[in-house]
Every structure is written in C-alpha cells, then in structure tokens.
mmCIF file as gemmi writes it, N, C-alpha and C atoms, coordinates in Angstrom:
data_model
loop_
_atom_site.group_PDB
_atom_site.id
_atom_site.type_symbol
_atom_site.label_atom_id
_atom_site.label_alt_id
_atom_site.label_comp_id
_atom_site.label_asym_id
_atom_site.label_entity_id
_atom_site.label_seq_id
_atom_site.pdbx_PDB_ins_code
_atom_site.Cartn_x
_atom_site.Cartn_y
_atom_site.Cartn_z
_atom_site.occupancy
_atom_site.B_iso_or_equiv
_atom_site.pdbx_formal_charge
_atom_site.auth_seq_id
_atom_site.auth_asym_id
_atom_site.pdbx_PDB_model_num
ATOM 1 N N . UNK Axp A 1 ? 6.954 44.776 79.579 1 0 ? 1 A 1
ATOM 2 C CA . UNK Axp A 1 ? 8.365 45.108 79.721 1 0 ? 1 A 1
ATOM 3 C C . UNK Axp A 1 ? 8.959 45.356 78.336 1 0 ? 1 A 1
ATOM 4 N N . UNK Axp A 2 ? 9.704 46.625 77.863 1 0 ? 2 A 1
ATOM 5 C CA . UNK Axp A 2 ? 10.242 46.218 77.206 1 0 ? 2 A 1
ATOM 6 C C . UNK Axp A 2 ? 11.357 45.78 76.764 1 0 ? 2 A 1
ATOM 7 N N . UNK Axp A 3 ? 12.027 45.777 75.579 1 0 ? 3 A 1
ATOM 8 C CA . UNK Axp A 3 ? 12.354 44.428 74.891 1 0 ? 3 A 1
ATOM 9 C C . UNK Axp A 3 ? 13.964 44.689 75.677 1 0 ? 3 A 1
ATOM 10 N N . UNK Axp A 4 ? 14.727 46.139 75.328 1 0 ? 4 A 1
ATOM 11 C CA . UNK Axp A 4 ? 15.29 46.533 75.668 1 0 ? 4 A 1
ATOM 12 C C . UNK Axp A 4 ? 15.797 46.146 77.098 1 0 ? 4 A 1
ATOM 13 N N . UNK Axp A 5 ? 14.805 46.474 77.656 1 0 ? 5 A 1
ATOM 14 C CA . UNK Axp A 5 ? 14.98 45.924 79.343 1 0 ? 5 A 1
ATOM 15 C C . UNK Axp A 5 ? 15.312 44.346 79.691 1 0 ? 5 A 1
ATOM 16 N N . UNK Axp A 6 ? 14.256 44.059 79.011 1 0 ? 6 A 1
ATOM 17 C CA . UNK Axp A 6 ? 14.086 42.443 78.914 1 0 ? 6 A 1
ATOM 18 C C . UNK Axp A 6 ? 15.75 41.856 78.371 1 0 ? 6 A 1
ATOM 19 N N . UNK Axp A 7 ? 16.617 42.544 77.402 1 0 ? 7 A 1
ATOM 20 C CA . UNK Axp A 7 ? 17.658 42.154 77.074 1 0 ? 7 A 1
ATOM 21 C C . UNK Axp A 7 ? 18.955 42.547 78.427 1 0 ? 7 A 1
ATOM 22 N N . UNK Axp A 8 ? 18.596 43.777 78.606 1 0 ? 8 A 1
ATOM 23 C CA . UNK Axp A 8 ? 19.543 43.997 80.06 1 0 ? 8 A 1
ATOM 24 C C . UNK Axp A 8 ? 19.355 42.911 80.983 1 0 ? 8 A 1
ATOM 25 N N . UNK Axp A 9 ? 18.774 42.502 81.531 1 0 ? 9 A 1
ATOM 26 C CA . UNK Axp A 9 ? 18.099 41.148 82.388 1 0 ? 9 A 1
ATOM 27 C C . UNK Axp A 9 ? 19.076 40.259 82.345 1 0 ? 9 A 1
ATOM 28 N N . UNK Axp A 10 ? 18.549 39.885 80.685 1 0 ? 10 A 1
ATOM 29 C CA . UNK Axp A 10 ? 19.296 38.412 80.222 1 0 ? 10 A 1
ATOM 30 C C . UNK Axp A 10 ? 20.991 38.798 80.393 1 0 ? 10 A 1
ATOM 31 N N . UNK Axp A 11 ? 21.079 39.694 79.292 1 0 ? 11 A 1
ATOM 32 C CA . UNK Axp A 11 ? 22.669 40.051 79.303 1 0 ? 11 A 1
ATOM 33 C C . UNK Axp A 11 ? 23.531 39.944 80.869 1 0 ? 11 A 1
ATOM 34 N N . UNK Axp A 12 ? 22.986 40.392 81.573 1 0 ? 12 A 1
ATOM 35 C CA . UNK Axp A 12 ? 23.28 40.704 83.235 1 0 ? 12 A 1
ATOM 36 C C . UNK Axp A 12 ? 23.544 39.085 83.586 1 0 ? 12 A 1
ATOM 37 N N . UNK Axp A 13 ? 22.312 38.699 83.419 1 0 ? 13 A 1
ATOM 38 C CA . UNK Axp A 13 ? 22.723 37.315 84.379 1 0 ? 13 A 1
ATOM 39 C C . UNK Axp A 13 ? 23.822 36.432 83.26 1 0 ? 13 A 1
ATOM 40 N N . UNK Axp A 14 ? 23.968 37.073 82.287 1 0 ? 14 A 1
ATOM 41 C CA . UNK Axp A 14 ? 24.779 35.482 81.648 1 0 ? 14 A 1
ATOM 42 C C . UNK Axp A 14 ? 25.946 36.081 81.74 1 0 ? 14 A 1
ATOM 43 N N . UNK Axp A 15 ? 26.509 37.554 82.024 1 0 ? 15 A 1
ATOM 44 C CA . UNK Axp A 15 ? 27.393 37.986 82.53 1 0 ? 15 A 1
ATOM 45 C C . UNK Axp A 15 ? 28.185 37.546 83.576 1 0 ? 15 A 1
ATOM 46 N N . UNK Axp A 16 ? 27.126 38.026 84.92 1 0 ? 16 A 1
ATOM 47 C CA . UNK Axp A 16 ? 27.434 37.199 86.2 1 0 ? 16 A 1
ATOM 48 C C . UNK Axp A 16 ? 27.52 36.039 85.774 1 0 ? 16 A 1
ATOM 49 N N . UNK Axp A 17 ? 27.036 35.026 85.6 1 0 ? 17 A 1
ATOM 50 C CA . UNK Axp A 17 ? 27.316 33.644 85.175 1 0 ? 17 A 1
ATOM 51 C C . UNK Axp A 17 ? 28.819 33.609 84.672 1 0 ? 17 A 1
ATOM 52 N N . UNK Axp A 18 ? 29.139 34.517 83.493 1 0 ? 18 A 1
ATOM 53 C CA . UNK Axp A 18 ? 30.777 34.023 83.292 1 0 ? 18 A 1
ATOM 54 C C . UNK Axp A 18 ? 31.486 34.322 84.124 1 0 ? 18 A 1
ATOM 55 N N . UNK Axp A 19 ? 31.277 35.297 84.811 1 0 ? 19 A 1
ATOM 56 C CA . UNK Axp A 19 ? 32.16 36.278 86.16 1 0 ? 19 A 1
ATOM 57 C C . UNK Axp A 19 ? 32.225 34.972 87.4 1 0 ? 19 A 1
ATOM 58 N N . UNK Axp A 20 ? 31.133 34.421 87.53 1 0 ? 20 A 1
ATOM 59 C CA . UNK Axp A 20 ? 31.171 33.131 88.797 1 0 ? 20 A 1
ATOM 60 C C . UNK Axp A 20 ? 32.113 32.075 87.727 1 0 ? 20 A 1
ATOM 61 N N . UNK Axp A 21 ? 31.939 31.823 86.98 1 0 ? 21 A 1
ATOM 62 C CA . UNK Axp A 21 ? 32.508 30.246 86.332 1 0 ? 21 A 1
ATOM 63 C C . UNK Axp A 21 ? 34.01 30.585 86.284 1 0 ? 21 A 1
ATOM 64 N N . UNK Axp A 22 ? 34.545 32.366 85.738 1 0 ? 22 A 1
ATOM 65 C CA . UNK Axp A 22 ? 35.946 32.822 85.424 1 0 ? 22 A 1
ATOM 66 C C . UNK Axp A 22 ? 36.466 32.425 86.975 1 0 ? 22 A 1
ATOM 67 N N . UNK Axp A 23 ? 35.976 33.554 87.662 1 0 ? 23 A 1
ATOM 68 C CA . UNK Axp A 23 ? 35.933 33.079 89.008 1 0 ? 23 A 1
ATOM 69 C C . UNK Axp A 23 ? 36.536 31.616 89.96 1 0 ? 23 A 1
ATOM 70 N N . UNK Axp A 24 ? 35.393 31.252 89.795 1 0 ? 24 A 1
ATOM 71 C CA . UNK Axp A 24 ? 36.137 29.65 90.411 1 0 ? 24 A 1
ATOM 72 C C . UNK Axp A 24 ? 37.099 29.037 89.52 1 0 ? 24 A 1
ATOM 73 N N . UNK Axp A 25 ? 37.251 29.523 88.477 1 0 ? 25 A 1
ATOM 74 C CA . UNK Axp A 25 ? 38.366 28.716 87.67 1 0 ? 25 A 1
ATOM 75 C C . UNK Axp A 25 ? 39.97 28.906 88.038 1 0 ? 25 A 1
ATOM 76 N N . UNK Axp A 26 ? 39.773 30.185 88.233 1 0 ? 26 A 1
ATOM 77 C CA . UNK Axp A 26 ? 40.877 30.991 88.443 1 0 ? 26 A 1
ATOM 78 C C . UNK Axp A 26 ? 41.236 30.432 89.961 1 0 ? 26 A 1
ATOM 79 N N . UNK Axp A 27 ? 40.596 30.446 91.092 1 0 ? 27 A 1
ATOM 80 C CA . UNK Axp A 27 ? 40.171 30.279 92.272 1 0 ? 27 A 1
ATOM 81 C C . UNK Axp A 27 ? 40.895 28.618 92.637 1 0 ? 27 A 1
ATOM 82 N N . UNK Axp A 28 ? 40.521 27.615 91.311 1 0 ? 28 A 1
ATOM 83 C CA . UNK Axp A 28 ? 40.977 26.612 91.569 1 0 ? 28 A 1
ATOM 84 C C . UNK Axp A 28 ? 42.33 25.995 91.011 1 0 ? 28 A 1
ATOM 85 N N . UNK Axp A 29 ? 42.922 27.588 89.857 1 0 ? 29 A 1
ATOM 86 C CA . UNK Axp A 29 ? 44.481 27.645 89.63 1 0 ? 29 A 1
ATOM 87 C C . UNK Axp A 29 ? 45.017 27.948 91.034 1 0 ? 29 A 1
ATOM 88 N N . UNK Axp A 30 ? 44.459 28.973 91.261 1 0 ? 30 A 1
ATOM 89 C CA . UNK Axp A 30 ? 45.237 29.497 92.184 1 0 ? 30 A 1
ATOM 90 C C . UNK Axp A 30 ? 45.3 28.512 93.526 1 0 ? 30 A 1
ATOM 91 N N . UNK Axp A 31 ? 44.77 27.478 93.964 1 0 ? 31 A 1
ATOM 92 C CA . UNK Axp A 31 ? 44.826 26.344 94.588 1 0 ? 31 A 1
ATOM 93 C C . UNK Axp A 31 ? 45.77 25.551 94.808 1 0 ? 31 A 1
ATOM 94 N N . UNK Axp A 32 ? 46.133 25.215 93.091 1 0 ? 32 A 1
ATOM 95 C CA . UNK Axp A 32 ? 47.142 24.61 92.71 1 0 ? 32 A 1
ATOM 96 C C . UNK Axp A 32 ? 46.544 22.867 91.577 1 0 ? 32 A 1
ATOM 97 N N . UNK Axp A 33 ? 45.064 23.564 91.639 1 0 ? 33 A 1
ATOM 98 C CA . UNK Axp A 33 ? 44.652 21.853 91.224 1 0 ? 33 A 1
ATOM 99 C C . UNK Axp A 33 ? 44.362 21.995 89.708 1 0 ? 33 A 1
ATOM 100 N N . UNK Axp A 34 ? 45.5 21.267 89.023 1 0 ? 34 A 1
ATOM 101 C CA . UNK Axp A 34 ? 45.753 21.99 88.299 1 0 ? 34 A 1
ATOM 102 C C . UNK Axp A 34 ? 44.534 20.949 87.294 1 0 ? 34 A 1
ATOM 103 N N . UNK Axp A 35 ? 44.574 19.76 87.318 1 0 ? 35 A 1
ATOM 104 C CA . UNK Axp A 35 ? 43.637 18.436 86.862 1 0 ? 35 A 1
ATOM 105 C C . UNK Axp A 35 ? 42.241 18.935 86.58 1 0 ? 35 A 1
ATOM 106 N N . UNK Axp A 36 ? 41.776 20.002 87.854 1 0 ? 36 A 1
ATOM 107 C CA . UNK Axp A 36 ? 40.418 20.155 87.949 1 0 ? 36 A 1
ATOM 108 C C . UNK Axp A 36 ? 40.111 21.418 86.513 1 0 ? 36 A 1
ATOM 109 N N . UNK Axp A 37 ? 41.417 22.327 87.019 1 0 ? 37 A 1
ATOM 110 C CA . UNK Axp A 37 ? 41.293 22.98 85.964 1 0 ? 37 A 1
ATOM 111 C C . UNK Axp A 37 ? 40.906 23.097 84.67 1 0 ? 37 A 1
ATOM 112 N N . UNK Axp A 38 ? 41.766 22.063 84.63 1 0 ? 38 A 1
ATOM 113 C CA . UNK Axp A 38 ? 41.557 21.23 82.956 1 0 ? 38 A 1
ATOM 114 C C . UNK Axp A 38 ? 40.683 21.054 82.707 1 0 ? 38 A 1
ATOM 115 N N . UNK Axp A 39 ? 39.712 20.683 83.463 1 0 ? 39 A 1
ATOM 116 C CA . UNK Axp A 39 ? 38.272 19.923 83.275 1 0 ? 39 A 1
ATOM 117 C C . UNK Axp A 39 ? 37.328 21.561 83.046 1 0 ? 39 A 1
ATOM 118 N N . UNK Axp A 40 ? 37.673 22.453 83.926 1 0 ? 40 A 1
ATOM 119 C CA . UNK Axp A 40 ? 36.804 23.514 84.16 1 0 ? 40 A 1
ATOM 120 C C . UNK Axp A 40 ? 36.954 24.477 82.369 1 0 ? 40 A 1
ATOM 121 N N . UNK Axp A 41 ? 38.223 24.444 82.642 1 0 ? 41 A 1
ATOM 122 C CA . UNK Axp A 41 ? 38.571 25.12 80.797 1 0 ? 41 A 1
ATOM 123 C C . UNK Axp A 41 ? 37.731 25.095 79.773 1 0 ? 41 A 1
ATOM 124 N N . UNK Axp A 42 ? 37.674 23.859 79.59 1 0 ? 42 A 1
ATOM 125 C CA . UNK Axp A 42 ? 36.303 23.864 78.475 1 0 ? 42 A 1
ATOM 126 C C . UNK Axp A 42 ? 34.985 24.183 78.156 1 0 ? 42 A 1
ATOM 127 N N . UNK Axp A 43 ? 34.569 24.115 79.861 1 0 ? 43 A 1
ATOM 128 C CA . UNK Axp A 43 ? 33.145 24.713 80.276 1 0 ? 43 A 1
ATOM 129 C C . UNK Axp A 43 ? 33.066 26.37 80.259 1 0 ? 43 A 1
ATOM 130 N N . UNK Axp A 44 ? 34.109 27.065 80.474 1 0 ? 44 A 1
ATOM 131 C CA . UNK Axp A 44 ? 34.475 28.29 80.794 1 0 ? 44 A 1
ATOM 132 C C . UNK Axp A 44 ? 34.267 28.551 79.298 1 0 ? 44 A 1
ATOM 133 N N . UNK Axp A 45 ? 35.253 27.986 78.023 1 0 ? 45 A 1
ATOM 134 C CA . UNK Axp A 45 ? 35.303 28.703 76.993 1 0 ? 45 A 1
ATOM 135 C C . UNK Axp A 45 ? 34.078 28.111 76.283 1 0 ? 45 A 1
ATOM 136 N N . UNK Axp A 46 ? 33.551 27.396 76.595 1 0 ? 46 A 1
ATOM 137 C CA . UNK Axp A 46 ? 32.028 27.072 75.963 1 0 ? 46 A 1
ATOM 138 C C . UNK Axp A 46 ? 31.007 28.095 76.021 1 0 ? 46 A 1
ATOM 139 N N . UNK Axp A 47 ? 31.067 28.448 77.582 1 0 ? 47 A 1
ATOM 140 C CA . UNK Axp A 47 ? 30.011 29.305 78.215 1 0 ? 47 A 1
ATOM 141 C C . UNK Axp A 47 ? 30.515 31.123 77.599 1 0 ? 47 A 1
ATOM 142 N N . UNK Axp A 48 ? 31.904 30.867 77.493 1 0 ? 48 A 1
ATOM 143 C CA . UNK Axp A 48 ? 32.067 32.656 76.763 1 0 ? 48 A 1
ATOM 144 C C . UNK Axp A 48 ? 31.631 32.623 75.11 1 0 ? 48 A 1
ATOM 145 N N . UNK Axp A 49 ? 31.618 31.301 74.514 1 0 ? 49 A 1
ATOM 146 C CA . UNK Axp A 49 ? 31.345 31.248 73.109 1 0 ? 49 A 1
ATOM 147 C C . UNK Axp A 49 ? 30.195 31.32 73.029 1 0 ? 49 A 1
ATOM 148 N N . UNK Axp A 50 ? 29.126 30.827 74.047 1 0 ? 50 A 1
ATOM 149 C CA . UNK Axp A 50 ? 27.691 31.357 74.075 1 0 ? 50 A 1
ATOM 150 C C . UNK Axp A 50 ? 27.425 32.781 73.979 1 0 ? 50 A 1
ATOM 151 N N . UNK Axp A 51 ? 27.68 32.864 74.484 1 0 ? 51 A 1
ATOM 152 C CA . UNK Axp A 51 ? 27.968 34.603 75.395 1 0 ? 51 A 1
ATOM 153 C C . UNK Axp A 51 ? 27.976 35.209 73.401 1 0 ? 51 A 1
ATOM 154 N N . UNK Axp A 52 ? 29.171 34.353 73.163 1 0 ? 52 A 1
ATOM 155 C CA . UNK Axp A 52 ? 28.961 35.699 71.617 1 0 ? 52 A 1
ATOM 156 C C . UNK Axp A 52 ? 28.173 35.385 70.807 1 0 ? 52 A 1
ATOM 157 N N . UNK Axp A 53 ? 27.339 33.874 70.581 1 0 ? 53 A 1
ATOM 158 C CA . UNK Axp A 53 ? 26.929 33.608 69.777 1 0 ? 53 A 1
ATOM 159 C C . UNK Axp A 53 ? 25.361 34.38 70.2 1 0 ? 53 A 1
ATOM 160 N N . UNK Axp A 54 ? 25.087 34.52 71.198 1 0 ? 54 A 1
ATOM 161 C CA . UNK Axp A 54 ? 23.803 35.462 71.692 1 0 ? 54 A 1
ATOM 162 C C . UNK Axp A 54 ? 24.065 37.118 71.732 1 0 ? 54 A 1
ATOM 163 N N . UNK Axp A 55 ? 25.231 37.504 71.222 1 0 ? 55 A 1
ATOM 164 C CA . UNK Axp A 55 ? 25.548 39.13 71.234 1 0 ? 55 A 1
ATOM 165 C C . UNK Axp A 55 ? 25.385 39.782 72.439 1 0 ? 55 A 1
ATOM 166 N N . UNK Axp A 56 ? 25.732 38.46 73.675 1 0 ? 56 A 1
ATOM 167 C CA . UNK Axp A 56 ? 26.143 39.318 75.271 1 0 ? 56 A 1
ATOM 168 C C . UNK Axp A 56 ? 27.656 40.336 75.051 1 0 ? 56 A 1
ATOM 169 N N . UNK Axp A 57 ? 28.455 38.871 74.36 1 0 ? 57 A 1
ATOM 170 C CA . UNK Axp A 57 ? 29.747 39.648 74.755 1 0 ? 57 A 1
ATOM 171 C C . UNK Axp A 57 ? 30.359 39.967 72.644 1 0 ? 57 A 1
ATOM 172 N N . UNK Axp A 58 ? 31.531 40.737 72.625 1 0 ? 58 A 1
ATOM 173 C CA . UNK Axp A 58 ? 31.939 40.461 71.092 1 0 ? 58 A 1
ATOM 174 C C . UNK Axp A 58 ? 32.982 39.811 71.098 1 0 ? 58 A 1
ATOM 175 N N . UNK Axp A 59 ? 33.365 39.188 70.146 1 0 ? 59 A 1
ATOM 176 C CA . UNK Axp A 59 ? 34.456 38.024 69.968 1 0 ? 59 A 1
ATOM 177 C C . UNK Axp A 59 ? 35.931 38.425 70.115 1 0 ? 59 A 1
ATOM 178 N N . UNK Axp A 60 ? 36.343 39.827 69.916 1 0 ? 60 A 1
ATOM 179 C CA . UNK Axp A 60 ? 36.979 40.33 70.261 1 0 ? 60 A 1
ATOM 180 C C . UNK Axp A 60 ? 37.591 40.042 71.759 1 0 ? 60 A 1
ATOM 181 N N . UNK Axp A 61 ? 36.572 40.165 72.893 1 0 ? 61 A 1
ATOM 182 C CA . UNK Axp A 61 ? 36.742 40.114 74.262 1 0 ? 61 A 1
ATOM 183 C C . UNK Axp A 61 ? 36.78 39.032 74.771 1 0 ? 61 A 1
ATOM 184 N N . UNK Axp A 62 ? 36.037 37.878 74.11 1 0 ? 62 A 1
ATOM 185 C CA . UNK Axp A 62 ? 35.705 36.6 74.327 1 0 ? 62 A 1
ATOM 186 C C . UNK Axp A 62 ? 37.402 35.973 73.993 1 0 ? 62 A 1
ATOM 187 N N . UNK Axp A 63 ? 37.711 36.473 72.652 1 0 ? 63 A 1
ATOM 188 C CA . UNK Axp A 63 ? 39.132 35.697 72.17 1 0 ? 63 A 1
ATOM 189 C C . UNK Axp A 63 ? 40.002 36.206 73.697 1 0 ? 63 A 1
ATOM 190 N N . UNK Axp A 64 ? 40.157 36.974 73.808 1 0 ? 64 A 1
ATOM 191 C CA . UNK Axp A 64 ? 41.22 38.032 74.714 1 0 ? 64 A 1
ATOM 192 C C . UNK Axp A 64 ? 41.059 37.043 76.064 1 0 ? 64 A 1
ATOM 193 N N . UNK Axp A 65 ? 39.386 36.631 76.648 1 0 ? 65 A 1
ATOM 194 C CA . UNK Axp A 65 ? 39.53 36.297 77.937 1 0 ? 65 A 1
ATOM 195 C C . UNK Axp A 65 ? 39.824 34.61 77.928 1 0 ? 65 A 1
ATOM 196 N N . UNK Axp A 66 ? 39.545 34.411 76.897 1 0 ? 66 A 1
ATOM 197 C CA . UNK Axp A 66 ? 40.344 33.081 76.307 1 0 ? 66 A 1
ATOM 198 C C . UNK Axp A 66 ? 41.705 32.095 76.417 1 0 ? 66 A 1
ATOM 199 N N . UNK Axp A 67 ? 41.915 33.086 75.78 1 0 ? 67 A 1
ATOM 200 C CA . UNK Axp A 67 ? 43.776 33.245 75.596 1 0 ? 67 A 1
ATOM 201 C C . UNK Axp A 67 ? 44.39 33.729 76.964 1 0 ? 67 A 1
ATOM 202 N N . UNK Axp A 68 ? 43.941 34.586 77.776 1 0 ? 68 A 1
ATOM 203 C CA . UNK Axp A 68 ? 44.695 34.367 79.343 1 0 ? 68 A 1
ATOM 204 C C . UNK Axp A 68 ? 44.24 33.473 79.743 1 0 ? 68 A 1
ATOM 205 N N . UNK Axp A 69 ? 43.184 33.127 80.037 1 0 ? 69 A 1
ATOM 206 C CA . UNK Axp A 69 ? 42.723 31.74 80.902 1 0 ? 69 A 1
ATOM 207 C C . UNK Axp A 69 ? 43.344 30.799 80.643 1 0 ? 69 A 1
ATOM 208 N N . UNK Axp A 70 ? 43.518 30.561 78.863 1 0 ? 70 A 1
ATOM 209 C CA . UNK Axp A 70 ? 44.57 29.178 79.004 1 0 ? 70 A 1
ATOM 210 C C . UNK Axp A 70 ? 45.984 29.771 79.407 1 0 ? 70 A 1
ATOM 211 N N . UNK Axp A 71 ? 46.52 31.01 78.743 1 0 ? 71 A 1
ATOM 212 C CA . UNK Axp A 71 ? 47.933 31.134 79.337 1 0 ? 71 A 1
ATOM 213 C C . UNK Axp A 71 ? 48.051 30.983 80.799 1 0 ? 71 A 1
ATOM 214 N N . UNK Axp A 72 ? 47.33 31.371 81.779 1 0 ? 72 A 1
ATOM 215 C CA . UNK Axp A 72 ? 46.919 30.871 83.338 1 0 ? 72 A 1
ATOM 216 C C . UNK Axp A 72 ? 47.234 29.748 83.287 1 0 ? 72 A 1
ATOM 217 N N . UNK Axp A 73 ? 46.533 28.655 82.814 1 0 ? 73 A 1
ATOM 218 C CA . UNK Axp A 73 ? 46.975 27.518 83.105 1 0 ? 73 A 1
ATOM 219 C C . UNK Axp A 73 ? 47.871 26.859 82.767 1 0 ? 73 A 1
ATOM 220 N N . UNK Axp A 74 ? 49.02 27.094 81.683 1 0 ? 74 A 1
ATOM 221 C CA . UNK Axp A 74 ? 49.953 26.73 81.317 1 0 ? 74 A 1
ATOM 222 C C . UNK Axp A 74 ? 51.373 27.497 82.304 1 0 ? 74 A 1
ATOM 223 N N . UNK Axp A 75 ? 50.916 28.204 82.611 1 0 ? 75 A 1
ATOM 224 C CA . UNK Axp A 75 ? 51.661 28.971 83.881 1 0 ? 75 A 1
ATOM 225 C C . UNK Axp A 75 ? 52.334 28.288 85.012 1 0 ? 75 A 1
ATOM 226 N N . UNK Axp A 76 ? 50.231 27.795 85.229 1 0 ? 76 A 1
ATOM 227 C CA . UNK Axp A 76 ? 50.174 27.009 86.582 1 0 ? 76 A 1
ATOM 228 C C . UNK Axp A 76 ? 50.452 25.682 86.1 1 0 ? 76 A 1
ATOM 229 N N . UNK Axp A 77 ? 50.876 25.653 85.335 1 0 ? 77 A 1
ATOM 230 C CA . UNK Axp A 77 ? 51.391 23.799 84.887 1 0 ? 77 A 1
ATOM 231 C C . UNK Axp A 77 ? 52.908 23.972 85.435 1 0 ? 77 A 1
C-alpha cells in the first residue's frame, strides 16, 4: 500500500472520530446537560490538538472549532 493511501486511511478515521466526539458534544448542549458538557470539552479539544499535532487537521481550523465549541457552551450556560 502506499504511503499516501495509507495516510488517507488514518487521516479519515481520526476525522470521523472528531466529527462523532464534536457530534455528541454538541448533541449533549443541545440537551441541556450542561455538567456533562464540561466534562466532554476537554476530551474534544484534546482530541482536535492531536489531530494537529499529527498534520490531520491545521491549527488554524483546530483554533476556529475550538473557540465555538466553548462559545456553545457558555451560551448554553
């Protein structure tokens, strides 16, 4: 396989991976719980700081999806 390919793969699933985690996060603002949230926040911006430190995503996009997620929750506060 090559390497190229082999990187589409990876990139893909750690994609989907933030898309499910953004996902339920959002999923459990929109709930109203706001406690759980809190808890989920950190895992969310952990998992997008991976994301750049492996050159899935650029920091640029990572800051951006950041900064709404917490403004989301200060919303929903």
């Amino acid at each position: 396989m090559r390497n190229s390919q082999r990187r589409n793969l990876h990139n893909r699933s750690v994609k989907s991976n933030l898309n499910r985690l953004e996902k339920n996060y959002r999923a459990v603002l929109s709930a109203g719980k706001k406690d759980e949230a809190a808890k989920l926040l950190p895992a969310v911006t952990s998992a997008l700081d991976k994301a750049v430190k492996y050159g899935v995503l650029s920091r640029p996009t990572v800051n951006r999806k950041k900064s709404r997620l917490t403004v989301a929750q200060h919303r929903a506060a």
